[in-house]
C-alpha positions in Angstrom: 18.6 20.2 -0.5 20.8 17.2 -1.7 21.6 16.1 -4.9 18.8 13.0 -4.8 16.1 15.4 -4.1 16.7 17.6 -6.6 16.2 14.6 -9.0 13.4 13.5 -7.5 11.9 16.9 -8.6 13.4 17.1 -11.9 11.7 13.6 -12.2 8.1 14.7 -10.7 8.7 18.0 -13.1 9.1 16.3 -16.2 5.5 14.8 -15.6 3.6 17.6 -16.2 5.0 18.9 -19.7 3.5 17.9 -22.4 4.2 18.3 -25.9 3.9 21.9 -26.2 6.3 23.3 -28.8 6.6 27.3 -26.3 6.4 25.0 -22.5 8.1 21.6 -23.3 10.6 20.2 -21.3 12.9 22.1 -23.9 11.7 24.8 -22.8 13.0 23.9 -19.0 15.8 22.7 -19.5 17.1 26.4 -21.5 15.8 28.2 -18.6 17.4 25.7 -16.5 21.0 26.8 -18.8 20.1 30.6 -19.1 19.7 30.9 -14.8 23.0 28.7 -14.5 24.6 31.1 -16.7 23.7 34.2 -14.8 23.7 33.1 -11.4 27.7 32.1 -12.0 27.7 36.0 -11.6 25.9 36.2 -8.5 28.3 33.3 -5.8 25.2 34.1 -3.0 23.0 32.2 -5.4 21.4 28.9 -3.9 21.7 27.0 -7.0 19.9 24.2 -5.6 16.7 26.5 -5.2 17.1 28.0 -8.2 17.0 24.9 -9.9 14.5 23.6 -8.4 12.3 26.7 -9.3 13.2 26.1 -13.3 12.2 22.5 -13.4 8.6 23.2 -11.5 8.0 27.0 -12.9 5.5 25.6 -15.7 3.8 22.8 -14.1 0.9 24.7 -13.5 0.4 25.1 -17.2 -1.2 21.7 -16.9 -4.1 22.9 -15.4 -4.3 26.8 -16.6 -2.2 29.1 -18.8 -3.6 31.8 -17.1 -2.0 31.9 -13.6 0.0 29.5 -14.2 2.2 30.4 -11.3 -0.1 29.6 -8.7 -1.0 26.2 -10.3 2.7 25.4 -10.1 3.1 26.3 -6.3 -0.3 24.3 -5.6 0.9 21.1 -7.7 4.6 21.3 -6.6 4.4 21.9 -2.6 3.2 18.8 -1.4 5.5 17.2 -3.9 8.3 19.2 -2.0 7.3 18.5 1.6 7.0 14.4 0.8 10.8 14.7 -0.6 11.8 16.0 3.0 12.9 20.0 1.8 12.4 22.2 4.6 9.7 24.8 5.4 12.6 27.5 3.9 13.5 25.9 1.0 10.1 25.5 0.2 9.1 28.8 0.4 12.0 30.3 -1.3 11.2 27.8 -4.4 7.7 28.9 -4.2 8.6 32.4 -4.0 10.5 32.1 -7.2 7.8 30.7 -9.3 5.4 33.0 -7.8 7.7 36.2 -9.4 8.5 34.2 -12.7 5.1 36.0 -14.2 5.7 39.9 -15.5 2.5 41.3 -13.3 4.6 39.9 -10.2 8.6 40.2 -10.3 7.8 43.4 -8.4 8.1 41.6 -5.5 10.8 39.4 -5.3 13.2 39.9 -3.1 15.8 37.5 -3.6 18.4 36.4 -5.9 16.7 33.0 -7.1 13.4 34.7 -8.1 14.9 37.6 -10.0 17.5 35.0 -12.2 14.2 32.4 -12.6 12.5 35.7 -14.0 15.6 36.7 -16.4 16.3 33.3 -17.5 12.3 32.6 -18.4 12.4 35.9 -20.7 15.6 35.1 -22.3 13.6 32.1 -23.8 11.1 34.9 -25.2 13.4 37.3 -26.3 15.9 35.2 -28.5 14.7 34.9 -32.1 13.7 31.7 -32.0 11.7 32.0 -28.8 10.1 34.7 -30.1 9.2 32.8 -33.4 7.7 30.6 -31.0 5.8 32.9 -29.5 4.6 34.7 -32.8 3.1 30.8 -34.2 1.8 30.1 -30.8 -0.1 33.5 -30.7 -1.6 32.8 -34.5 -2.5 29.2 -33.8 -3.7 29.1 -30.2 -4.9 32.9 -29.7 -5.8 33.8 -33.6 -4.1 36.6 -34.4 -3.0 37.5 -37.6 0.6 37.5 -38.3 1.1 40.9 -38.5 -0.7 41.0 -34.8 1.4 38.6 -33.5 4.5 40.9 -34.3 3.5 43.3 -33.0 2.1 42.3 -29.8 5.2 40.2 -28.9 7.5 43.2 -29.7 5.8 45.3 -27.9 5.6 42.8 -24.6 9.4 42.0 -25.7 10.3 45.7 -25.7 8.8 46.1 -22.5 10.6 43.1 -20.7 13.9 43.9 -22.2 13.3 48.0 -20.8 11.8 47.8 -18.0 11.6 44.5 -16.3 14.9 42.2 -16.8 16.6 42.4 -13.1 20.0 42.0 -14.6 23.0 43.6 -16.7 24.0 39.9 -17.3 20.5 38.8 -18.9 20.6 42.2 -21.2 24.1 41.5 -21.7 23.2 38.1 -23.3 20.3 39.1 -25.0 21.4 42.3 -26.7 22.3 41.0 -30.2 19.2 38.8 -30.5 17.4 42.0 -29.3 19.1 43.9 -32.1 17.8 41.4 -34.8 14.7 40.9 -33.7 14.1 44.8 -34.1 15.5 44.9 -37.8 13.8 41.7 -37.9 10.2 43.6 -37.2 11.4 46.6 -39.0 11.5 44.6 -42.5 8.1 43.0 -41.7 6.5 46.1 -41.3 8.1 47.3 -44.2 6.9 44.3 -46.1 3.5 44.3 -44.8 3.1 48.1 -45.2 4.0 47.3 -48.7 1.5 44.6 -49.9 -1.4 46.1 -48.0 -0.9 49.7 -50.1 
């Protein structure tokens, strides 16, 4: 993949993202950061790919939230065979976006996908992405605050456990980690508190 191609799908990217405060083109361009960061730990990385996959991850979230993934493949594929990238490179791209959703990262099986993956959560899992998150879930899905919390721990517990594919994104994310949990702990505390 050269240099101009990889523009041309930053450019075609930056189409689809809208003003969403959680999947604006913000939000790409610290994943984007994040996978550059931990990739400079992996040399076998094909940075090209894996740049590629951060700029089109979310495009599908133009059409659904749900399934996003898929969307994003569909939207970006014929984008990437006009541009001239090869049957491969298409594939491993696609492969990347595929595993960026928690239900899938089971089955990547290469470097790019697994850093796309790790750099996507980081976003969740620092305090501000998850104050994100928390307004996103009360405005868009309802809940009440003390639902939101909750929830998001729970799903950021789990990612930070059991699911992150590297020592280098837990590494970076630890002390946000840590304040995020005394962070819940007070709430709690607080919320316990006026509901007694």
């Amino acid at each position: 993949m050269t240099h101009s191609q990889l523009g041309q799908i930053e450019q075609f990217a930056k189409k689809f993202h809208s003003d969403d405060p959680q999947h604006d083109w913000e939000h790409i361009i610290r994943v984007r950061v994040n996978a550059l960061e931990l990739a400079k730990h992996y040399p076998e990385t094909n940075l090209e790919i894996l740049q590629a996959a951060c700029f089109l991850h979310d495009i599908g979230r133009s059409v659904k939230d749900e399934g996003h993934p898929e969307e994003s493949i569909k939207l970006a594929s014929p984008h990437l065979q006009e541009i001239g990238l090869t049957n491969d490179e298409i594939e491993a791209i696609n492969h990347a976006i595929h595993c960026h959703d928690v239900k899938k990262i089971h089955e990547a099986n290469s470097i790019e996908a697994k850093l796309l993956f790790d750099a996507d959560k980081l976003e969740i899992l620092s305090v501000f992405g998850f104050l994100r998150v928390v307004v996103f879930l009360m405005e868009e899905r309802h809940m009440k605050i003390s639902e939101a919390v909750n929830f998001l721990w729970g799903f950021s517990l789990n990612v930070y456990e059991k699911l992150l594919n590297t020592e280098e994104a837990r590494m970076l994310i630890a002390q946000d980690m840590d304040l995020l949990r005394a962070m819940v702990e007070k709430y709690n505390s607080w919320d316990q508190r006026i509901k007694h």
